[in-house]
N, C-alpha and C positions, 0 to 999 in steps of 0.2 A: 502607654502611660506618658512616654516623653510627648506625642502630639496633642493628647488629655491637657497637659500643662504648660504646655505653648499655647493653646487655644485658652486657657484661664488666664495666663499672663497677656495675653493680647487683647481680653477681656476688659483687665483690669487695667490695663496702660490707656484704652479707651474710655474707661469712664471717668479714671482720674483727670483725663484729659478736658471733657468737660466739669465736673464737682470732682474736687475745690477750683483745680487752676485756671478753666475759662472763668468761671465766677469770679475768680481774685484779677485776672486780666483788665474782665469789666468793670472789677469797682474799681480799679484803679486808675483806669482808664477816666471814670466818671470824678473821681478826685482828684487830678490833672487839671479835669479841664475849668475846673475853679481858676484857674490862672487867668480864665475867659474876663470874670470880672474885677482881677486888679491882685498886688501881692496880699492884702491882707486876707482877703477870702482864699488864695489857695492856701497863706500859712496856719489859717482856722485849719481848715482841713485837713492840712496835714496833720498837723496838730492834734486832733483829733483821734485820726488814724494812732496814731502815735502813746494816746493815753487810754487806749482800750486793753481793759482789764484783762489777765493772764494775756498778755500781748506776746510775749516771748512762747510761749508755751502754744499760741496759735499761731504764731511766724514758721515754726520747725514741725508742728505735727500737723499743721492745716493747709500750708503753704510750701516749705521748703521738702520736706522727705517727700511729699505725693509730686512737687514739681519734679526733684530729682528724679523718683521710677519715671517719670513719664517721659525726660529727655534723655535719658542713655537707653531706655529701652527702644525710647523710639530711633535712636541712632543707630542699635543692633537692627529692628527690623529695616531703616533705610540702608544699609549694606548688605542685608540678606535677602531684601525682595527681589524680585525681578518684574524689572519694568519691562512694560510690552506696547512702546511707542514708536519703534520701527518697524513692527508687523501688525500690531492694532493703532491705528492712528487716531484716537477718539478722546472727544474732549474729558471723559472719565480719566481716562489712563496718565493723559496730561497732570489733570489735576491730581493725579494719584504720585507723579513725580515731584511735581508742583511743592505737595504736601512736604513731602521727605530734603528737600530740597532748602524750605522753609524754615524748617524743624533742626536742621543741621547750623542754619544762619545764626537762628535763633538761639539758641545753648551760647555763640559767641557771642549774641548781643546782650543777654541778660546779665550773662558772665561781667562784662565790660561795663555794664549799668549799675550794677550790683558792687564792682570796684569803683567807680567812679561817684557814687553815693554813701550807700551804706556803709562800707567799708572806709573810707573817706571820714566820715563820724564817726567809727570805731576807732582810729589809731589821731583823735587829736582834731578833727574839721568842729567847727561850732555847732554848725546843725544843718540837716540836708534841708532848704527850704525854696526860696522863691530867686531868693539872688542865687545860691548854688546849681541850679537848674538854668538861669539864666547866662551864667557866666561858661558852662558848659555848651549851651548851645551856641553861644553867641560865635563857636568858629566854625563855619558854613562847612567843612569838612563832617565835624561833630552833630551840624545838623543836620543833611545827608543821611550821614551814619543814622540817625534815628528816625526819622522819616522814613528809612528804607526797614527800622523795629520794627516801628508802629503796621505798617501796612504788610511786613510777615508775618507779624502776632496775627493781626486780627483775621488776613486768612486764613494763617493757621487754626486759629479755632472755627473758623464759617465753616472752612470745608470737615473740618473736624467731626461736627456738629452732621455735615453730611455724613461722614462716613460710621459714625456713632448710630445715626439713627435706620441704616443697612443692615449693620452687623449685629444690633440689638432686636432686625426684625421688627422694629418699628414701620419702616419704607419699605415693603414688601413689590407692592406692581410697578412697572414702570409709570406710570401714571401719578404716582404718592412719591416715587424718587423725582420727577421733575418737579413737581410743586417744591419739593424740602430744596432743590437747588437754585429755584427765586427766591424765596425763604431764606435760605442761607446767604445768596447771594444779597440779600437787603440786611440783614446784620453786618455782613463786610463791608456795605458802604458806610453803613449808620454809623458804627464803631470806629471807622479810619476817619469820616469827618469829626469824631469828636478827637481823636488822638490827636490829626492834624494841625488841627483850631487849638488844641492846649499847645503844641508846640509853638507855632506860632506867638500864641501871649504869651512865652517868654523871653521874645527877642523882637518883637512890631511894638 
């Protein structure tokens, strides 16, 4: 019974991990990078983002509960795996520490994003917008710090996306797992050039 529901919850940590929160990653990703053409186009955006209807009610049941299982559970299984990269040395295995490794970062970076925004406009800031972003990045430590987000997020989900489509028996031959990992692998680029290029426009 108890490996019955460890296999359901590792199920379930998997697919929340891509619907909702790779999809919420992506759009978010993709409303960033409005910053690309100047602050009034990303504060539309935001903006936007911002006056969609039961907005509250899709932050906590769409976004924030399914991100929450998805980072502590996955923090339980990155301390309870066992990794096998001194006796199997192969780029799977890597990526499979890679993953957990990411995923660990990550719960800190969002945490810290999530203070330094949201929160930030909860207790009195004017509004999280174009200059708040800017003024955040503007000190090279800070921007570091997120440069080093953006490019754990979006492995994080590339390889995710690998390992979702495994465990679902989607990628069954070896043959269908190497295609899904150029596949995967051209998401991770495509995704960090856009996260990158948004950070960029708000301090070039």
């Amino acid at each position: 019974m108890a490996k019955n529901n460890e296999f359901l919850w590792r199920r379930l940590h998997s697919l929340l991990g891509i619907i909702p929160v790779g999809l919420f990653l992506t759009q978010h990703l993709i409303v960033n990078h409005f910053a690309t053409k100047g602050v009034d186009a990303f504060n539309e955006a935001a903006h936007f983002m911002e006056s969609l209807p039961f907005r509250y009610a899709l932050e906590i049941f769409v976004i924030f509960l399914p991100l929450m299982f998805h980072a502590f559970y996955g923090i339980y299984i990155a301390f309870t795996a066992k990794n096998n990269t001194q006796r199997f040395s192969t780029f799977r295995n890597w990526m499979f520490v890679a993953q957990r490794i990411t995923g660990i970062f990550l719960v800190i970076f969002i945490a810290w994003h999530v203070y330094e925004t949201r929160w930030q406009v909860a207790i009195g800031a004017d509004k999280a917008d174009f200059n708040m972003m800017a003024d955040i990045l503007g000190n090279p430590w800070m921007f570091g710090f997120y440069v080093a987000g953006v490019l754990a997020a979006t492995f994080h989900l590339a390889n995710g996306i690998w390992s979702f489509l495994v465990s679902w028996g989607i990628t069954q031959s070896a043959a269908s797992q190497r295609v899904a990992t150029y596949v995967t692998l051209g998401i991770f680029v495509a995704l960090s050039v856009v996260g990158i290029r948004a950070l960029l426009a708000f301090v070039v």
